[in-house]
N, C-alpha and C positions, 0 to 999 in steps of 0.2 A: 084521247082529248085533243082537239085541235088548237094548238099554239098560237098563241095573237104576241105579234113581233111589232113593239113600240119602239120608233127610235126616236133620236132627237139629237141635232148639234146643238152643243154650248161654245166655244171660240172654235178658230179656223181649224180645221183637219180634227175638229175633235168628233167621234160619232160614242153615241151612248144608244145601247139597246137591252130591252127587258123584256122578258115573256111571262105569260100566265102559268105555264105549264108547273109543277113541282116535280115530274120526274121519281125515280126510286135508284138506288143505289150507292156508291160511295160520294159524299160531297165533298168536291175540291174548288180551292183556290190557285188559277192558274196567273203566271206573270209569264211575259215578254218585253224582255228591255236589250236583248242584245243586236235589232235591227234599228231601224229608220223610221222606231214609233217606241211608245210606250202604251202597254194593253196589259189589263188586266182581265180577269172575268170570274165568276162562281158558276158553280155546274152542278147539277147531282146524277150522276150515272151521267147518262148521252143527253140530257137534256142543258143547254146553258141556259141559266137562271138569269144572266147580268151581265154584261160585257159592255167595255169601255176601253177606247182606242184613240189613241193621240199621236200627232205625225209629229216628230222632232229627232233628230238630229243630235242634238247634246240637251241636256236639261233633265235628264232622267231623273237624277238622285231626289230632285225638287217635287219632279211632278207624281213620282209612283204611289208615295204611302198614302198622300191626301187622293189617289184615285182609287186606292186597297179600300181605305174607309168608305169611299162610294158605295163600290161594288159590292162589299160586305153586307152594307144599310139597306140597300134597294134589293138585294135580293130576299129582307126579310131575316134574315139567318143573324146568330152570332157569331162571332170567333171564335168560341168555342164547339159550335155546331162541324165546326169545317175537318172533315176526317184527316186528310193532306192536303200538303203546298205542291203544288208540279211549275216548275220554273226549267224556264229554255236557257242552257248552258254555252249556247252558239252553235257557230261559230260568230263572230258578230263584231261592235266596236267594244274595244276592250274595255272604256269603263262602265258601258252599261250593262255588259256581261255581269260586272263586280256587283254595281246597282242591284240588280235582279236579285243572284245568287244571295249575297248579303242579308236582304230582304227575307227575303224566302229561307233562307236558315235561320232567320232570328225569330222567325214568326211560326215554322214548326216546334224549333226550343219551345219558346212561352206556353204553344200549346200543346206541347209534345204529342204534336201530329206528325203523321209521315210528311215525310220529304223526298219528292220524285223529280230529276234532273232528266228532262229528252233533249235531245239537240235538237238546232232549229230547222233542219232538214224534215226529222222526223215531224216537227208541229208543224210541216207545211204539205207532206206528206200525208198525216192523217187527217189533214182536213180536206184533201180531193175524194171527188164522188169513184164510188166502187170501178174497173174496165178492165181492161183488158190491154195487155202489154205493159209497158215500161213508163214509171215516169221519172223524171229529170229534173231534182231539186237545184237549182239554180240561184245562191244567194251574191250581193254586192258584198265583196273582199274591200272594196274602196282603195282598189290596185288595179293594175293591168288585168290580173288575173283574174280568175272565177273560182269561188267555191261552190262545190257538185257534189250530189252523193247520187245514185238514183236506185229504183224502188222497183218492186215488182209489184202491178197497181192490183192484182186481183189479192196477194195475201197482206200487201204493208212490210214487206220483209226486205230490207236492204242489197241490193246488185252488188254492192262491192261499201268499201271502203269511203268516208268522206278525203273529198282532196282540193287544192288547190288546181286549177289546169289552167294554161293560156289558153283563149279561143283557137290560136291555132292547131290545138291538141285535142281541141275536144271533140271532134268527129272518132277520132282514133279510140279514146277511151270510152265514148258512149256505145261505137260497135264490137270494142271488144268483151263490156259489159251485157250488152240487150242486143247483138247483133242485129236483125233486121226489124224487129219487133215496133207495133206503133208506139207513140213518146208521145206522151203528154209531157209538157213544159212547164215549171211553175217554178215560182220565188218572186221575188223584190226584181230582177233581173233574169227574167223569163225572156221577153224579148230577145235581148243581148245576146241568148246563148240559141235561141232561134237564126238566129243573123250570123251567129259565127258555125251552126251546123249547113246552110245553103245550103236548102233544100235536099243534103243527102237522106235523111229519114222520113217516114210519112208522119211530121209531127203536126201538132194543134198545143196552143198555148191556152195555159187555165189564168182567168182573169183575177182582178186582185187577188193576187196569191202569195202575196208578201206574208212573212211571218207573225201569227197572232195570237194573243193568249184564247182563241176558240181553237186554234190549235195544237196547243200547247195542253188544254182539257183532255182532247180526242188521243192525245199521243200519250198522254200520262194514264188514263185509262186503260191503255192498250199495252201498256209498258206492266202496271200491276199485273193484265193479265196471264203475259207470260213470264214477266220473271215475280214471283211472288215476293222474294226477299231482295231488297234495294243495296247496292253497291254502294259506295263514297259518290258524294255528287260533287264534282269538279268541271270548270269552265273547257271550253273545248275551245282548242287555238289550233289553225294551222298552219302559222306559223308565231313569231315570235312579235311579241306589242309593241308598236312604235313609239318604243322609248332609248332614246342614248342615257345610257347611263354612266356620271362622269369618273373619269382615269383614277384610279388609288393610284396615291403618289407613293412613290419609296421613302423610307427613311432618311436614304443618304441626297434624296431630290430634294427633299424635306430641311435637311440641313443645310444645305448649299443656300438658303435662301437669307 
């Protein structure tokens, strides 16, 4: 069956897209709120049903569940129809991580559906097209730094470890990972990490490739595939959330007062 892809904006940065298609397989509800949007979407197997995407920065908590209800509506389905939740764990800002996760564990309870945690690497990951060689998830830390993980683009299988690196490190650990291999580029900050490899690999950057709940669908399918039974879904940090948290006072400070 060929897919007819309706889109349509409703306020700035917002994009809403529906297909004809129904697809077969398991139906999921995917969320993404731990980048520099809030997106949701419904799928069944590989086809996405509904997807809805919003650029913002902070305002998640507000905008996610009146956009779950969208998605849910327009795709035709109930909430009860939806087999799991697959929710992107990060890495990301910390409280739309909570946003997310929160959400999406509240709403498998109710329907005691599965509940599938990928990180945001992987949902940026499983949404580039099939190749050959490495690719180079590349997300905004909203630091100096860069968060990286990268990919082996023919099976979806992870090169190493997600991490933090400064751009002046990241030459070092892309060729210790993919040595000379081609690199496709992708994330929120794809670019950035093109600029700080100069020209030493033969790379190409994949275009809006910013983290989205279509790929957060592709990664959550792919995550049932090979691990059948689901682990604890917890937020991914690498490093610690920019929060001070204030001094416990002694006793004896306490008293002197």
């Amino acid at each position: 069956m060929t897919l007819v892809d309706r889109r349509g904006r409703g306020s700035p940065g917002q994009e809403i897209s529906v297909t004809s298609g129904r697809g077969g397989g398991l139906t999921l509800l995917a969320i993404e709120t731990a980048g520099s949007a809030c997106s949701a979407a419904v799928g069944r197997g590989s086809v996405v049903l509904v997807a809805e995407r919003q650029a913002m920065r902070y305002g998640h908590a507000e905008a996610l569940m009146p956009m779950v209800d969208r998605v849910v509506a327009a795709s035709g389905l109930s909430r009860a129809a939806l087999d799991g939740i697959a929710v992107a764990v990060g890495p990301g800002g910390f409280t739309g991580m909570r946003v997310g996760l929160g959400a999406a564990q509240g709403i498998a309870l109710a329907l005691k559906a599965r509940l599938i945690g990928v990180t945001s690497f992987a949902a940026v990951a499983a949404a580039l097209p099939a190749g050959t060689g490495a690719a180079l998830v590349a997300l905004d830390s909203r630091r100096e730094d860069l968060y990286i993980q990268l990919f082996d683009r023919a099976s979806g299988v992870p090169l190493g470890e997600p991490a933090a690196i400064m751009p002046a490190a990241l030459a070092e650990h892309v060729g210790a990972l993919a040595g000379n291999s081609r690199l496709l580029i992708a994330g929120d900050i794809a670019e950035i990490a093109a600029a700080a490899l100069a020209g030493r690999f033969d790379t190409e950057i994949a275009a809006e490739s910013a983290p989205d709940a279509r790929g957060v669908l592709a990664a959550g399918l792919r995550q049932i595939e090979r691990k059948p039974a689901d682990g604890p879904v917890r937020p991914l940090y690498l490093r610690p959330p920019d929060v001070t948290m204030p001094k416990q006072q002694t006793p004896l400070a306490t008293a002197r007062r």
